[in-house]
Every structure is written in C-alpha cells, then in structure tokens.
C-alpha positions as CSV (number, residue, x, y, z in Angstrom):
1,X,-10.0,-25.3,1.8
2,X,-10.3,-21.5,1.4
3,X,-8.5,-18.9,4.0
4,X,-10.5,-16.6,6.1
5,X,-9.6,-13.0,5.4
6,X,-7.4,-11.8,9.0
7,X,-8.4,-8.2,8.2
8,X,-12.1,-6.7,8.4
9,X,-12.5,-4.2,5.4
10,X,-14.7,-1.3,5.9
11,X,-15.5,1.5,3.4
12,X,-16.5,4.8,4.1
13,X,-19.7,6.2,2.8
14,X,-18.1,8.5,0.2
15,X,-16.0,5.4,-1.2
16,X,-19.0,3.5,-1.5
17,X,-20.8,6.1,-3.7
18,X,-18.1,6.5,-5.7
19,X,-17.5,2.6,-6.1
20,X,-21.7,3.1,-7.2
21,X,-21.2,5.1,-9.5
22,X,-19.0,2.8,-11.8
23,X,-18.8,0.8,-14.6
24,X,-19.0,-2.4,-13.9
25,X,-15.4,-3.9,-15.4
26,X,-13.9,-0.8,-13.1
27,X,-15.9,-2.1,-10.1
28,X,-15.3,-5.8,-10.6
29,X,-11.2,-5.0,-10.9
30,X,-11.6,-2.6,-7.9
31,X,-13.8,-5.0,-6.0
32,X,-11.2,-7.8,-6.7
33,X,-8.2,-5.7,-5.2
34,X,-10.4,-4.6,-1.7
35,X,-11.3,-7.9,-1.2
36,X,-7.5,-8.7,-1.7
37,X,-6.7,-6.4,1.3
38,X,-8.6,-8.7,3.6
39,X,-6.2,-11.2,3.6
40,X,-2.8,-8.7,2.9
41,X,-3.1,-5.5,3.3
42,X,0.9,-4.3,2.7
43,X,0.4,-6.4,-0.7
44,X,4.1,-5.7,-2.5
45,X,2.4,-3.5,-5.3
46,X,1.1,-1.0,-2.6
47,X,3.0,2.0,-1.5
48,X,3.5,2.9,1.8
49,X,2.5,6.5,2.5
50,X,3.3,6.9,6.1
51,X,1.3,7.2,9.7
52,X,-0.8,3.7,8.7
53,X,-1.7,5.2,5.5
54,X,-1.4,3.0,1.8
55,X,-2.0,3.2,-1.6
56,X,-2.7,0.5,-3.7
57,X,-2.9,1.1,-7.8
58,X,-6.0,-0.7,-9.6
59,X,-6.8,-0.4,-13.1
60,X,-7.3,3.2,-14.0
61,X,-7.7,3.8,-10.0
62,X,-5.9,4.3,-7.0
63,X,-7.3,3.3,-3.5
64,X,-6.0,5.3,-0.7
65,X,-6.3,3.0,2.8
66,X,-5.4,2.7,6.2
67,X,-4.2,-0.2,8.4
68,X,-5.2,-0.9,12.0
69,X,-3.0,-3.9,13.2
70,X,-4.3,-3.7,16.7
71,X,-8.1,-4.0,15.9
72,X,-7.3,-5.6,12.2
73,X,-9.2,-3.3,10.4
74,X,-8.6,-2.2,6.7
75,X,-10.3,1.0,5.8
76,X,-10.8,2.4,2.7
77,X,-10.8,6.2,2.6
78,X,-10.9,7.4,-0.8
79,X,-10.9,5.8,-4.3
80,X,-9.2,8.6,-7.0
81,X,-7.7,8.4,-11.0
82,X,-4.5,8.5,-11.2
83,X,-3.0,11.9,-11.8
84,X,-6.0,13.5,-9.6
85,X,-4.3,15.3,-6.6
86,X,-5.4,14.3,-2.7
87,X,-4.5,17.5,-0.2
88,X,-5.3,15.0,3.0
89,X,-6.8,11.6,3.4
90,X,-9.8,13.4,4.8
C-alpha cells in the first residue's frame, strides 16, 4: 500500500530552471529529497531556520524551503551549493 504525500510541493520558477539546468545524478538525488518533503517536511536532517523557513542538505546542494501547515504547502524557494551565501529567501 503506498502513502499519499500530506504536503503539496510547489517550486518556484527560478528553482525549476535551476533544477533544468542539472546533471542528471544531481537532479535524481535532489528530485528524491523534494519529493521526500511531501510526506515530512521537518525531516531530522533539515535545519530549522526560523519564521517557516528550512533547509534541507542534498548531495552537493542545499534546498532552502518553506512550510505552510495551515494550507499544507511545501515550497521550494531556492536551490544553492553549499558554501554559496543567501542575503534573503527572496
């Protein structure tokens, strides 16, 4: 019997041309991790940034996100290399 994901995950415009632009063992390991956040989005290997804000470490990439528990949305606001510095989640 498989679960049904609790969370919708939406991806902003800029994420998705990023995630485009990869190889494909990047993507795939990415991909796997996004889809993850469907079903638990405060997985125990994210960090809590603060104000609804996560970030989750995948590969040679970090995914920067946001939880809405009232409307059980996931979004995915950016997707950077570790090391690479983020000013706002803008």
């Amino acid at each position: 019997m498989t679960q049904s994901p609790i969370y919708e995950v939406r991806v902003l415009h800029e994420v998705r041309a990023i995630l485009k632009n990869l190889d494909d063992d990047t993507f795939d390991h990415l991909a796997r991790n996004i889809d993850s956040l469907a079903f638990a989005p405060r997985r125990e290997d994210a960090e809590e940034l603060g104000e609804g804000f996560w970030l989750l470490r995948s590969g040679r990439s970090c995914i920067l996100y946001s939880v809405d528990d009232g409307r059980l949305v996931v979004v995915l606001v950016k997707v950077i290399r570790p090391g690479e510095v983020f000013d706002s989640f803008n």
